[in-house]
Every structure is written in C-alpha cells, then in structure tokens.
C-alpha positions in Angstrom: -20.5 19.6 -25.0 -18.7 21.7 -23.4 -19.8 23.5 -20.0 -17.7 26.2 -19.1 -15.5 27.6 -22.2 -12.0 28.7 -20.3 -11.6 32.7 -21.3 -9.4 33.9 -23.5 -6.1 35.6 -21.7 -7.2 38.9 -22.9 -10.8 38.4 -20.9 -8.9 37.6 -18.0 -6.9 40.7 -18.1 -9.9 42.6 -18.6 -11.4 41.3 -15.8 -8.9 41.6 -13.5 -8.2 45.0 -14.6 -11.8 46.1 -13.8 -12.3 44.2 -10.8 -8.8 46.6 -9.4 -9.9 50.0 -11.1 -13.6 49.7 -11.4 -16.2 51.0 -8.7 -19.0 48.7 -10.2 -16.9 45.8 -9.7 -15.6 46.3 -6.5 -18.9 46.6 -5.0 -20.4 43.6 -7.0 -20.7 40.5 -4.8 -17.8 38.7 -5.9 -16.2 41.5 -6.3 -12.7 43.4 -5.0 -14.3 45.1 -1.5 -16.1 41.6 -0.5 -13.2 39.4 -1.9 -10.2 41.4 -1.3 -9.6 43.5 1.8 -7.2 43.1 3.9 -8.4 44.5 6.9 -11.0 42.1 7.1 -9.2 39.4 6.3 -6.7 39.6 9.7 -10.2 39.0 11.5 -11.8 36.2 9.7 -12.8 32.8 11.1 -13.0 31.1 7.9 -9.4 32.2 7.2 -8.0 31.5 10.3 -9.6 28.1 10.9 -8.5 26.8 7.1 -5.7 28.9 6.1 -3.7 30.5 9.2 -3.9 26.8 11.0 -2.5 24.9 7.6 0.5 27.2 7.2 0.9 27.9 11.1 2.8 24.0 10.6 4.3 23.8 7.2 6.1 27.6 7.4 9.0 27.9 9.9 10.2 31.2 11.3 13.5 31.2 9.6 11.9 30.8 5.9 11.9 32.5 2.9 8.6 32.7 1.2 7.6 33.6 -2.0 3.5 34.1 -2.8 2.6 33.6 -6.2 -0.2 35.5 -7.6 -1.2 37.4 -4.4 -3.2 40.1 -6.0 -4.0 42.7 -3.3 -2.0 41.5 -0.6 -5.0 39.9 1.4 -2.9 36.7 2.6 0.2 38.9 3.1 -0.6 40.0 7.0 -1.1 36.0 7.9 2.2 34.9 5.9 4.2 37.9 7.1 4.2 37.4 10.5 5.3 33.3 10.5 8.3 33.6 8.0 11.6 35.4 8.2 11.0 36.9 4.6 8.3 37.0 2.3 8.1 38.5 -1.5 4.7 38.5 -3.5 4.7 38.6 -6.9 1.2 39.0 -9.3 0.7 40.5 -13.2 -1.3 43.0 -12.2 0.0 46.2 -11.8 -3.4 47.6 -10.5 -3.6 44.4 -7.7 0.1 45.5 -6.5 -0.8 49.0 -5.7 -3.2 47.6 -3.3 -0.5 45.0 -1.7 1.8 48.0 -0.9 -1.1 49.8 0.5 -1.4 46.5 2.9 1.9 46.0 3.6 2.4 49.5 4.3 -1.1 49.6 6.7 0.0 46.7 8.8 3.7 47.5 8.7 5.3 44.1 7.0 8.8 45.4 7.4 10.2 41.7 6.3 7.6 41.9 2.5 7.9 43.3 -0.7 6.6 42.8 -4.2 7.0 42.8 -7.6 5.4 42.6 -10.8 6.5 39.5 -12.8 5.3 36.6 -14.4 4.6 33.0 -13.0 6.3 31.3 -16.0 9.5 34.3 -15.6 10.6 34.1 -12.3 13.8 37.1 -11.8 14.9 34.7 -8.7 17.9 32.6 -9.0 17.7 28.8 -8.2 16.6 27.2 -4.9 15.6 30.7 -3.4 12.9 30.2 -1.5 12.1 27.5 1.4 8.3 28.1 0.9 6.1 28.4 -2.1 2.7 29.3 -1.8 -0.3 30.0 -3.8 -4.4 30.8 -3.3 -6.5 30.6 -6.3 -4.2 31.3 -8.6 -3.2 28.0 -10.5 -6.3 27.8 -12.8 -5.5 31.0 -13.8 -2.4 30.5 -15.6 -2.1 30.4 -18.8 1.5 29.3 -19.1 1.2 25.9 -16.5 3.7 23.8 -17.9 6.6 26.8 -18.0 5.2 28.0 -14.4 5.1 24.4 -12.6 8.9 24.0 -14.1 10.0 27.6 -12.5 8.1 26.3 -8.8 10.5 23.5 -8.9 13.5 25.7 -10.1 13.2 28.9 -7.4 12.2 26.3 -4.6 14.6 24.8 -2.7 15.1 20.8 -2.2 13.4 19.7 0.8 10.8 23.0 0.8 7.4 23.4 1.1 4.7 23.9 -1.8 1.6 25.1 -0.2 -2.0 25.3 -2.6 -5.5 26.7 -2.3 -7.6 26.0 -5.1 -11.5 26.4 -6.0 -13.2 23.0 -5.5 -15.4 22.8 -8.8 -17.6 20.0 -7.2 -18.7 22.8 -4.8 -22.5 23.7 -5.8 -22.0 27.4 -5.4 -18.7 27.6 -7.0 -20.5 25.2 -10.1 -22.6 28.0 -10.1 -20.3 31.0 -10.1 -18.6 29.1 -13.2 -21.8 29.5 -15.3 -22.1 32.7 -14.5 -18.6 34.1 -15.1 -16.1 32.3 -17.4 -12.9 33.8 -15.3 -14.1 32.4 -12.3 -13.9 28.8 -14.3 -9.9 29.8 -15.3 -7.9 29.4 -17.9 -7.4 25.4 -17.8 -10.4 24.1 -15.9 -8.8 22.2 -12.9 -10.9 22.0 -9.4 -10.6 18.2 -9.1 -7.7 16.4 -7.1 -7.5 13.8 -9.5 -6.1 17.4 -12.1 -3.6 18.5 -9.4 -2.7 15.1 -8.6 -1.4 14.6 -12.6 -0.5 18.2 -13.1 2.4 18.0 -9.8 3.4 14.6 -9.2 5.3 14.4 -11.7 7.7 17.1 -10.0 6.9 17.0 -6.6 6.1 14.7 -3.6 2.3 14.8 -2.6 2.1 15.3 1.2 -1.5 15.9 1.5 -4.4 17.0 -1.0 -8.0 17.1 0.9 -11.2 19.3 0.9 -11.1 22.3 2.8 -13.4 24.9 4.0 -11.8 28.2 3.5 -14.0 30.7 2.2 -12.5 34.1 0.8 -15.1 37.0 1.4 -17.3 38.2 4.3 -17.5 35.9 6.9 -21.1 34.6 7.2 -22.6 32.9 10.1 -24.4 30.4 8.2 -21.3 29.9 5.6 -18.8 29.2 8.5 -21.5 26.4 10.0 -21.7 25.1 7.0 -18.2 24.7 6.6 -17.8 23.5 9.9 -20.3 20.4 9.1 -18.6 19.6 6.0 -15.2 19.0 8.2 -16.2 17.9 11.1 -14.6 14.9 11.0 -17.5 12.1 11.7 -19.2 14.0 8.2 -16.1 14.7 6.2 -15.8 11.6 4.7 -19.1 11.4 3.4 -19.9 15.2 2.3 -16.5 16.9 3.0 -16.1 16.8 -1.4 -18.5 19.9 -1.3 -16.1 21.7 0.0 -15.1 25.3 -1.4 -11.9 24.4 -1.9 -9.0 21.8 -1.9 -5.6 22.4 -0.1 -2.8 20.6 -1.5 0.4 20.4 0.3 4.1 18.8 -1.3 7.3 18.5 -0.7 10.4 19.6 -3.1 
C-alpha cells in the first residue's frame, strides 16, 4: 500500500501557483507569508544556526553561485552576501516576482534571476563554483536530466550544497498525509535515496540530520531543535530531525 501518492506535475503547478497569487494560501499555516518572507528570514535563529553556519564554510567570497529552485528569494539575502556572484533560477513565474522584490529590498547588486528549468539549464559548462538547493529536489519531476545538468554547469572541484525535508520527521510525516505536494514528486527524505540518487556523479562529503526549520521562528521549535543536535543526543534522536543537509564535491 501505498502512503503518500506523489502529485501529478499539474497539482504541483497548481499549488505552487496558488500558494504565490492566492491570499487564502499565503495566510494558511504552511503557507507563502509564514514560509516565505524574506524579511524575516535575515533575522531567524533557526536559519542562521543550520543554514548561514553550513554555507558560511563551503562558499568562498570569489564564487559564483547558482540557486536552484529558490522560489521567492528567501535564501537569497544569506547567499548574496558570501559569494562574488549569485543567479537564482525557479519555474515559477509568480515565485520570481517576489525574488526581485527581495533582491531589490535588500539591495543584492551582485544577484539576478531567471525563469528556467532544472533539467534546461541556459548556462554553458563548468559555470558555477557553487550549486545550491533548499527543498527543491523532491520536487522535480525531471531528476535524472536535472542531476546530469548539476554536474554539467558545475565546475570540477565545486561545491554541491542540499537541504531536503527529513520524512522520518513526525511533523513533516504528518504534513505529507495532509498535502500530497509537500510529499514531492519522487518521494525521497531518506539519506539512504540521496545517497543512490548522487553518488553515482558526485563525491559525498557529508549527509547528516539537520535542524533548520523554514517558517516563524518558535521558541519551543528552536529548543527542540537544539536537543536533537546537541551533540551528546544527536546520535541517538538527531534522525527526527526536519531535515537532512547533504554536502559533495564535483
């Protein structure tokens, strides 16, 4: 039996489509205004404790970056100001909108971006030194084709930098039976999935549990967190974990 039934690419579309243009959405819980400002995001704990301090090591000043599927910009600020150039690219129209609003509001003179597909990439070969992505992986419909582009647009030697949902997490299990696009398109969440779906291509530096939570910063959510990583606890519980952080080498 199957327990979550991946949506079809059309849902997905939908779905993000409503969650950019829609009011109802963007108010709902999980939706755009809790999950996707900006201007919050610059001042979170949970982001700067398991996002800004992972990249703050594997992204040099002199790099290129390119995010992949960075919707409305809210990692753009914390990339932007550790790399020499950064592009974002997403599907959405709607979510691109809002990442020129950002980069405009916090005044990214080295960003841009661009509508384009994962799988398509309009870069040439070994453009960027840094490739990065947050929750966007499960969502791709197109893996194999967008895995192969990674490799081609990344330089030899750079940096490929993950966040992805941790399905073992209890509240993320539950957000999954609740909402298929939340699940994705090809049901990863496990380390033993990324671990088959990269190696083939790339070297695994690191893939562990990590603790960054996208959304309002909650006192009780960040202690949580905390406990699960403190290190005397994290070998034993640190799998419950919101997400897993995977980083590799080209």
């Amino acid at each position: 039996m199957t327990i979550f039934r991946p949506p079809k690419i059309q849902e997905t579309q939908e779905f993000y489509q409503n969650l950019a243009q829609n009011d109802r959405y963007q108010e709902h819980i999980w939706g755009k205004s809790q999950r996707f400002n900006s201007e919050k995001s610059v001042t979170s704990i949970s982001i700067e404790k398991y996002f800004t301090q992972k990249i703050d090591r594997l992204i040099q000043p002199t790099d290129k970056v390119i995010d992949i599927g960075c919707g409305s910009g809210l990692f753009l600020p914390m990339i932007s100001q550790r790399c020499r150039e950064l592009v974002g690219v997403d599907i959405s129209p709607e979510f691109l909108r809002d990442s020129r609003e950002t980069i405009d509001r916090f005044g990214l003179s080295n960003t841009r971006v661009l509508l384009a597909k994962s799988e398509e990439l309009p870069f040439p070969d070994n453009e960027f030194d840094v490739l990065l992505m947050v929750d966007a992986i499960h969502h791709i419909y197109h893996l194999s084709e967008t895995v192969l582009e990674m490799k081609r647009v990344l330089k030899p030697g750079g940096k490929l930098i993950i966040f992805e949902p941790n399905i073992l997490n209890p509240a993320l299990f539950l957000m999954c039976l609740f909402d298929r696009n939340e699940w994705g398109a090809v049901g990863l969440g496990r380390k033993s999935a990324y671990r088959h779906l990269f190696q083939p291509f790339f070297n695994i530096d690191a893939i562990e549990y990590n603790g960054l939570l996208i959304g309002p910063d909650s006192p009780i959510n960040l202690k949580i967190a905390d406990f699960l990583n403190y290190p005397t606890f994290s070998t034993f519980v640190g799998w419950l974990n919101p997400k897993i952080f995977i980083s590799m080498t080209h």
